[in-house]
N, CA, C and O of each residue as an XYZ file, in Angstrom:
264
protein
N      18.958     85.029     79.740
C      20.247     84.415     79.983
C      20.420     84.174     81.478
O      20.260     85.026     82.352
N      20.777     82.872     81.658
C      21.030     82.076     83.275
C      22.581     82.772     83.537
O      23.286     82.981     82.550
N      23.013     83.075     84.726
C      24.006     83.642     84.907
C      25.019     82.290     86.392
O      24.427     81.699     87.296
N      26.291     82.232     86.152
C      26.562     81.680     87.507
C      26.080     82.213     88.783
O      26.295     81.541     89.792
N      25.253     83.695     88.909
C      25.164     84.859     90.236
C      24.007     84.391     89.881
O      23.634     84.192     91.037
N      23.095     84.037     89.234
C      21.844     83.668     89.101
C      21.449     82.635     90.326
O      20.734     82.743     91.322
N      22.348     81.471     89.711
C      22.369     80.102     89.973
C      22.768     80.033     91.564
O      22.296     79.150     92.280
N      23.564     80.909     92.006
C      24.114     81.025     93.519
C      22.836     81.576     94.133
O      22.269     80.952     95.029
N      22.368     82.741     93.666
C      21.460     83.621     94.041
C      20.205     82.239     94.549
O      19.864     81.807     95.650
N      19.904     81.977     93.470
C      18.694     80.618     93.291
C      18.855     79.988     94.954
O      17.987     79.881     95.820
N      20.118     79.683     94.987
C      20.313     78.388     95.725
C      20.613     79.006     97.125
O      20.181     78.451     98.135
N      21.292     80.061     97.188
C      20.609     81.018     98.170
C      19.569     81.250     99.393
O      19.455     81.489    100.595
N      18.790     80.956     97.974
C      16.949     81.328     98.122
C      16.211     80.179     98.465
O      14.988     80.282     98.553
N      16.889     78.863     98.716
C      16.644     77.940     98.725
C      16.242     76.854     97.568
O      15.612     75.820     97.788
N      16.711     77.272     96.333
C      16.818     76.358     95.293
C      17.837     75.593     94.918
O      18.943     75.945     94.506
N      17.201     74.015     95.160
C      18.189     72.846     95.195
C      18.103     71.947     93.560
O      18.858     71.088     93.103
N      17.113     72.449     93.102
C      17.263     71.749     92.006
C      17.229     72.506     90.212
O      16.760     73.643     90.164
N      17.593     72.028     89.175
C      17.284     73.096     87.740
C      16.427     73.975     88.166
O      16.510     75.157     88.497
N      14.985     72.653     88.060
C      13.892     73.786     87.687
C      13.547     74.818     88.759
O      12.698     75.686     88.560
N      14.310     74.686     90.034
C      13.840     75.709     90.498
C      14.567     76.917     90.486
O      14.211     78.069     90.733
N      15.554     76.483     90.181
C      16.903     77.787     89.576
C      16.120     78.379     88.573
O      15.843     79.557     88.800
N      15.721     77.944     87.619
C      14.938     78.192     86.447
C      14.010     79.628     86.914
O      14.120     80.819     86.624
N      12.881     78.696     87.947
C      11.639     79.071     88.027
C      12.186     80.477     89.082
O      11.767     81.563     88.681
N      12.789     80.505     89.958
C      13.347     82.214     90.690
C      13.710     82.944     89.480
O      13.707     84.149     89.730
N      13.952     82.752     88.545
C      14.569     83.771     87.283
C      13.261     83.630     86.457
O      13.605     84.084     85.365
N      11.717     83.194     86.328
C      11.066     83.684     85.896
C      11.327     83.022     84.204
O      10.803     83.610     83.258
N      11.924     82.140     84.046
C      12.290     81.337     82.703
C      12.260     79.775     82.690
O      11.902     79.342     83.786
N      12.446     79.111     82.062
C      12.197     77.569     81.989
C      14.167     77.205     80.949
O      14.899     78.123     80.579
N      14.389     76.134     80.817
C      15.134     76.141     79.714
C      14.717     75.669     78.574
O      13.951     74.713     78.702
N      14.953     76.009     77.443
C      14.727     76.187     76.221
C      15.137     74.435     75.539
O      14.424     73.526     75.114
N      16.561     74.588     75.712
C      16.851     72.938     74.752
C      17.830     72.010     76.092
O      18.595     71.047     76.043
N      17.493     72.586     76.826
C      18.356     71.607     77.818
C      19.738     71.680     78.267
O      20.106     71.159     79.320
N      20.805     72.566     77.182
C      21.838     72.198     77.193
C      22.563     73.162     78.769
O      23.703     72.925     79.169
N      21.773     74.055     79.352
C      22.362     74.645     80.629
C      22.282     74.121     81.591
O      22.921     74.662     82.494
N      21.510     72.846     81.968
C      20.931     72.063     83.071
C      22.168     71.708     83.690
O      22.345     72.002     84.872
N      23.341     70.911     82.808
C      24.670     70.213     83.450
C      25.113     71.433     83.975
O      25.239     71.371     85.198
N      25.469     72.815     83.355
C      25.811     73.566     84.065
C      25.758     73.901     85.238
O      26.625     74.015     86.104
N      23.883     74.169     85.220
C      23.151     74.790     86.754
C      23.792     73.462     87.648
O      24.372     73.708     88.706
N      23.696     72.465     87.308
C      23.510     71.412     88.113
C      24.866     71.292     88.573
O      25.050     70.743     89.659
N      25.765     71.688     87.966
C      27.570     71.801     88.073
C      27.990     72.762     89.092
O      29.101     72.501     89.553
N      27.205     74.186     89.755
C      27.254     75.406     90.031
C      26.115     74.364     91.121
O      26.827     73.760     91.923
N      25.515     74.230     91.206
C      25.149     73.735     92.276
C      25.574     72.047     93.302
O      25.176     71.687     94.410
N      26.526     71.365     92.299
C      27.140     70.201     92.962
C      28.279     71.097     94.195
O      28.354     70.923     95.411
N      29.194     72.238     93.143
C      30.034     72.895     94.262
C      29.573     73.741     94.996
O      30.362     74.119     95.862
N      28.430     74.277     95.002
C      27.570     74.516     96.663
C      27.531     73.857     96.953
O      28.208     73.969     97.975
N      27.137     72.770     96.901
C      27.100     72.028     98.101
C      28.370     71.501     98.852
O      28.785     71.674     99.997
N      28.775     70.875     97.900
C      30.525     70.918     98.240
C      31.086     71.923     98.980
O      32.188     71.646     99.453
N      30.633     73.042     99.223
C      31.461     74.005     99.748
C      30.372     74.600    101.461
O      30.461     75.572    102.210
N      29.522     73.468    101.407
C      28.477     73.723    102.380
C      27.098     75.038    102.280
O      26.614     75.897    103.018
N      26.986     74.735    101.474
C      25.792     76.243    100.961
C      24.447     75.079    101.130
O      24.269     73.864    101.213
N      23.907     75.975    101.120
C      22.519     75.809    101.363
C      21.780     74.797    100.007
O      20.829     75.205     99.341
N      22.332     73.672     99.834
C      22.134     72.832     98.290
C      22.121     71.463     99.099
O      22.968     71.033     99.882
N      20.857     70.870     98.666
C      20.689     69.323     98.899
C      21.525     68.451     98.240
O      21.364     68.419     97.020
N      22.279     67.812     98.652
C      23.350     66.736     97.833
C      22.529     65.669     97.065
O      23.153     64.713     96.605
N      21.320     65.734     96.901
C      20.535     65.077     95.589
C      20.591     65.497     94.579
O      20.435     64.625     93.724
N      20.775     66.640     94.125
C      21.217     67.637     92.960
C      22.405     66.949     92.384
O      22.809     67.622     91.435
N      23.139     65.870     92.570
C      24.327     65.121     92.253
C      23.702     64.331     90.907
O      24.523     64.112     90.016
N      22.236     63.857     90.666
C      22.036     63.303     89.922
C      20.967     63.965     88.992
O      19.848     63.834     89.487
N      20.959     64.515     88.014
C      20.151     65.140     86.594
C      18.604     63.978     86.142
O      18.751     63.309     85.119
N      17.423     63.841     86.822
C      16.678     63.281     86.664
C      16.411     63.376     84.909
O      16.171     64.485     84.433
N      16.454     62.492     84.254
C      15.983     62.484     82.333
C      15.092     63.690     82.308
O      15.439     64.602     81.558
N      13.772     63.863     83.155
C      12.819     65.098     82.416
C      13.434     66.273     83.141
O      12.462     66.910     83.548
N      14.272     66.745     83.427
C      15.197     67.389     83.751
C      15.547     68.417     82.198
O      15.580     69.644     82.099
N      15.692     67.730     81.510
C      16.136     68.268     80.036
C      14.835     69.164     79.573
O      14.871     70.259     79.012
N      13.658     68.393     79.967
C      12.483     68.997     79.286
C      11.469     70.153     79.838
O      10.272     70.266     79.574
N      12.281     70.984     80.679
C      11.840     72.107     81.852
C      11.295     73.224     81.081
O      10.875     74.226     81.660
């Protein structure tokens, strides 16, 4: 289970995109459906000036298939 402290943690660590949120937690996603999330938890890092590339604004299609 992906956590919002996960996803901060990730981005933290220097993870700007899913799969690499994913890949610091040692998991992939399963059916896709947490990606908008991660990707939601990481639009407002950046928004809030954290350490998140403002390319993360857009969910590339194989994005789903991590």
């Amino acid at each position: 289970m992906l956590t919002d402290t996960d996803v901060e943690t990730a981005a933290r660590n220097g993870a700007v995109r899913p799969k690499e949120v994913y890949e610091s937690k040692g998991c992939r996603a399963q059916c896709g459906n947490c990606v908008p999330g991660v990707v939601c938890i990481l639009r407002q890092l950046a928004r809030q000036g954290r350490k998140v590339m403002p390319e993360v604004a857009h969910v590339h299609p194989d994005m789903q298939a991590i």
